[in-house]
Each structure stands twice: as structure tokens, then as C-alpha cells.
C-alpha positions in Angstrom: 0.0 0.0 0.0 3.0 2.3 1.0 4.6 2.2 -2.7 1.2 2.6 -4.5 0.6 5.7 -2.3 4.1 7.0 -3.5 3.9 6.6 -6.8 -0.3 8.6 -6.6 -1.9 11.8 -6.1 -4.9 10.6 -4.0 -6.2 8.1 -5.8 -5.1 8.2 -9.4 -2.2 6.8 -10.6 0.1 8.1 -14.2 3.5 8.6 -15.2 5.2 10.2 -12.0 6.3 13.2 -12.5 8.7 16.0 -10.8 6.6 18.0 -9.0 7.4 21.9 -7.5 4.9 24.2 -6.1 5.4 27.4 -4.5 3.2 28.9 -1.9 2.7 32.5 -1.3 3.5 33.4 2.4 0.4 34.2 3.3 -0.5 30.6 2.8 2.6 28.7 3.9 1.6 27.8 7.2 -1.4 26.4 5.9 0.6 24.5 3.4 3.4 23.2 5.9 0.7 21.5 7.6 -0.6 19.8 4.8 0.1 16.4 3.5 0.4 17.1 -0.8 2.3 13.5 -1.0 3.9 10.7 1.5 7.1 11.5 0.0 7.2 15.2 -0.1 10.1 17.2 1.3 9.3 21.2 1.9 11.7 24.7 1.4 11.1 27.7 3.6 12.0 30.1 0.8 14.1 33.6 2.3 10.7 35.7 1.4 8.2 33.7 3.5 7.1 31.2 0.7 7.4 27.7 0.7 8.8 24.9 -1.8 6.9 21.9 -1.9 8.6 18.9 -4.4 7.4 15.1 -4.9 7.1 12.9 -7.5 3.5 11.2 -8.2 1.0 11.0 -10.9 -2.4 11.4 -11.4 -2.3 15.6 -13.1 -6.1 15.8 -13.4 -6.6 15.3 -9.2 -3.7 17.5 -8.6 -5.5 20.4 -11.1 -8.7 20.1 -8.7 -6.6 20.0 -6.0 -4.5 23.5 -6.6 -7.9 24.9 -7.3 -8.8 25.0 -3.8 -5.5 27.2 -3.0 -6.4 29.5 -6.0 -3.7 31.7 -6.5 -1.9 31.6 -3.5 0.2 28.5 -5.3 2.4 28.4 -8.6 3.1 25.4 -10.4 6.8 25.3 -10.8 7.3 22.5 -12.5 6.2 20.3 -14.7 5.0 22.5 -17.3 2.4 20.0 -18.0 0.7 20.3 -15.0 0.9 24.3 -14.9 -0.4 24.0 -18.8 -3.4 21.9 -18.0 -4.3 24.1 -14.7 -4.5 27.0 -16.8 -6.6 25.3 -19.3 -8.7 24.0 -16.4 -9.3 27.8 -15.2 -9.6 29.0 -18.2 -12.7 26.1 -19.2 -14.2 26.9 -15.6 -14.4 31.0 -15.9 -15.2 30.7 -19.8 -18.5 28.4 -18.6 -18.8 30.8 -15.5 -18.8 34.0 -17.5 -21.5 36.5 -16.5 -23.7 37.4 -19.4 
């Protein structure tokens, strides 16, 4: 159970890829306390932010999972998963949009 949970997001299981998220530092404590990933280390960055890096799968749950922090988190790397965030926001406000 241990090496499934590392190589998922949640429940969904890909590829594992590098991942790097910064959190504003309005946010960090919040996101020191979380749990993103059993094998994730942290950063406490010099302004306040933090680093968060692991490796799993599964970009789709991660996208609704940064949703919930809005933009109080960047996606560092991969580029894939900063890619289909934006395409996920940019879906959701385009169906949202106030006629």
C-alpha cells in the first residue's frame, strides 16, 4: 500500500512526474501543515514562501486539488501540470462568464 501511495496523487495513478509548487507566504503555514504527497520534502524560501517537491502521478486530481488554494500557489514545474491548470481555469471562468 505504502509504494502505490508513492507513486499517486490521492487516488489516481500516471507517469510520476517531478513536482514543484510554490506557496505564497500568506498561505505557507497552511501548506506546511498539509500532507500534498507521502514522500514530499518542503523549502522555507528567504521571502516567507514555501517549496513543496514530490514525485507522483495522477495531473487531473492534482489540477482540482490546486484549485482549492487559488492563486496563493504556482506550479513550478512540470509544465504539463501548470499547462493543463490553466486550461482547467480558463474552461471553468469561460462556462462561468456573466452574461
Amino acid at each position: 500500500m505504502k509504494r502505490y501511495a508513492e507513486r499517486s496523487f490521492g487516488t489516481f495513478q500516471e507517469k510520476a512526474l517531478d513536482v514543484r509548487l510554490r506557496f505564497d507566504v500568506e498561505v505557507a503555514p497552511d501548506a506546511r501543515a498539509f500532507q500534498f504527497h507521502p514522500g514530499q520534502t518542503t523549502v522555507e524560501n528567504s521571502d516567507g514562501s514555501l517549496t513543496v517537491r514530490f514525485r507522483a502521478g495522477a495531473i487531473q486530481e492534482m489540477c482540482w486539488h490546486l484549485m482549492t488554494w487559488g492563486a496563493s500557489v504556482t506550479v513550478l514545474e512540470p509544465p504539463i501540470l501548470r499547462r493543463r491548470l490553466a486550461e482547467m481555469c480558463a474552461w471553468l471562468a469561460g462556462h462561468h462568464r456573466l452574461e
